[in-house]
N, C-alpha and C positions, 0 to 999 in steps of 0.2 A: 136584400137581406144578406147577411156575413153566413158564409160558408160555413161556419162554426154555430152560429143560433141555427141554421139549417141542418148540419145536421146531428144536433143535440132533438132537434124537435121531433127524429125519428124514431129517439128513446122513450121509454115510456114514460108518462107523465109529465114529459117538457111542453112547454109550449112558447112562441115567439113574442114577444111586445115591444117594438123597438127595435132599440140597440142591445134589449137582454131575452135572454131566454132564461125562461123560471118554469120551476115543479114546486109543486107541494106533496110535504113529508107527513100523514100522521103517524105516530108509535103506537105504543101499546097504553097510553093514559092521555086524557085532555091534555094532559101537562108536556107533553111528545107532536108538539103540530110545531111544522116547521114552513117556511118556503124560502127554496132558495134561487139564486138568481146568479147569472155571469153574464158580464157586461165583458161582451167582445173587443171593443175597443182600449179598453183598461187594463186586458186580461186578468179580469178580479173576479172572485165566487164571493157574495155577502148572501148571510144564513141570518133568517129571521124568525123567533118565536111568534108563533100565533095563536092568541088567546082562543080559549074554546066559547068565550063569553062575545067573540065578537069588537073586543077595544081594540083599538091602534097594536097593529104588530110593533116589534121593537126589536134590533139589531143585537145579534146573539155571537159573544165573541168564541172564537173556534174550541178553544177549552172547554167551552159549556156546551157543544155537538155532540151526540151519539155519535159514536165509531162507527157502529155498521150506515149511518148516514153520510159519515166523510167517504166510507168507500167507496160507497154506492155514486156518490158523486165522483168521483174520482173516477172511476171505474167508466161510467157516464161519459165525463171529459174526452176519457183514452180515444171511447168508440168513434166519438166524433174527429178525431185529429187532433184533439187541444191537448197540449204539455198537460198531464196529470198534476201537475207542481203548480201550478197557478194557484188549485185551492188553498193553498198554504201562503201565499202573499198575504201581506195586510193591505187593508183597504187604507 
């Protein structure tokens, strides 16, 4: 496993699959469910809406993120060693 999904998975809510380590985000409305994901090898973070109904997530570009979820991921990245700047790449 990459030193970096290792240790994101020590933060809360991470967990490992792969080559990515992902959490899941709910807000404060069904409309606030997110998961997101960083692919160590790419050094990418992709943020995905998640229906409350259960359909196909769908790729959720950074403008349409909560802020306090950018930081928190951000914030996340730091503890692990990963550049905080990555999240801001485009995929």
């Amino acid at each position: 496993m990459d030193d970096a999904i290792a240790a994101l998975t020590t933060r809360e809510g991470w967990r490992a699959e792969g080559g990515a380590a992902r959490v899941h985000y709910a807000g404060a409305t069904d409309d606030d469910r997110y998961a997101v994901e960083y692919y160590a090898d790419a050094e990418r973070v992709v943020y995905w809406r998640v229906p409350a109904d259960g359909a196909t997530a769908t790729p959720v570009p950074r403008a349409n993120v909560p802020d306090p979820l950018r930081r928190r991921v951000r914030r996340d990245l730091e503890a692990a060693d990963v550049d905080p700047a990555v999240e801001e790449r485009s995929v």
